[in-house]
C-alpha positions, 0 to 999 in steps of 0.5 A: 647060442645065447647064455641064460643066466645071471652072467655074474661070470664070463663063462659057466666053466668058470662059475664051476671053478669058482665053486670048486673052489668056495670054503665049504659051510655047514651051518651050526644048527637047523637053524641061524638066529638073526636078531637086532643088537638092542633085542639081545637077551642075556642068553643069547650068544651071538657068533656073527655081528652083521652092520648093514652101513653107509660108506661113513659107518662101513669105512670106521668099521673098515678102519677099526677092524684094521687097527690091531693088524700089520697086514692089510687085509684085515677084512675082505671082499670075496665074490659070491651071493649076499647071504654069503657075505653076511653069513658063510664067509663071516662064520668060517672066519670065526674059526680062522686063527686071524679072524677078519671082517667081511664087505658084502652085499655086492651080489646085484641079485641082492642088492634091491633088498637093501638101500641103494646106499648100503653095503655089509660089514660082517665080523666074528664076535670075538673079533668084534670084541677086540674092535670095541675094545681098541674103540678109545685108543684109536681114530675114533677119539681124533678130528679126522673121524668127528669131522666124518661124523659132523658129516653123517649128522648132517643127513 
């Protein structure tokens, strides 16, 4: 017979193993707090930073992330819901010895909520943290990334 479904996966045996095989979240509280960068207030203490970023933006991020790492997944892309990328897999990395960043926003259910030219890039704070300071002494002081900026001015 036909498959109802979103048919993100060839066969529901396999979605079932998929899950079996998901890191298991549970949320820190009743509730996740999502709230704007410039309306942090003093005792706010954020866990997660989530980008909604262009390529240009999403491949500094990408590029920055890396930058302390010898391996070459210092962040990834797992398969899964868009909430998931912007929130389970991001605050299960926080607790992860290496922590890296997450791409998403690839779940097609969810991508007609978010600009069609828009991906995820979601970080643990401490993470971040160590991004922002290797921010002077990386690719972001060369030529190479001013001319992708000169790019995005343009638009």
């Amino acid at each position: 017979g036909k498959l109802e479904g979103e048919r993100y996966k060839k066969t529901p045996e396999l979605v079932k193993e998929m899950m079996k095989h998901s890191p298991v979240f549970r949320a820190p509280g009743r509730f996740v707090v999502f709230k704007r960068w410039d309306r942090l207030e003093d005792d706010d203490n954020p866990e997660v930073v989530i980008f909604f970023a262009m390529p240009d933006v999403l491949s500094g991020l990408f590029t920055l992330a890396n930058f302390d790492e010898f391996e070459p997944d210092g962040v990834f892309t797992p398969m899964g819901a868009g909430c998931g990328t912007i929130v389970q897999y991001p605050y299960l990395e926080k607790d992860s010895k290496r922590q890296r960043g997450v791409i998403g926003m690839f779940d097609v259910s969810a991508r007609p909520f978010v600009p069609e030219d828009v991906l995820t890039f979601a970080v643990p704070m401490e993470k971040f943290v160590g991004m922002i300071e290797n921010m002077d002494e990386s690719f972001l002081i060369t030529e190479s990334w001013r001319t992708v900026q000169k790019r995005r001015n343009r638009e």
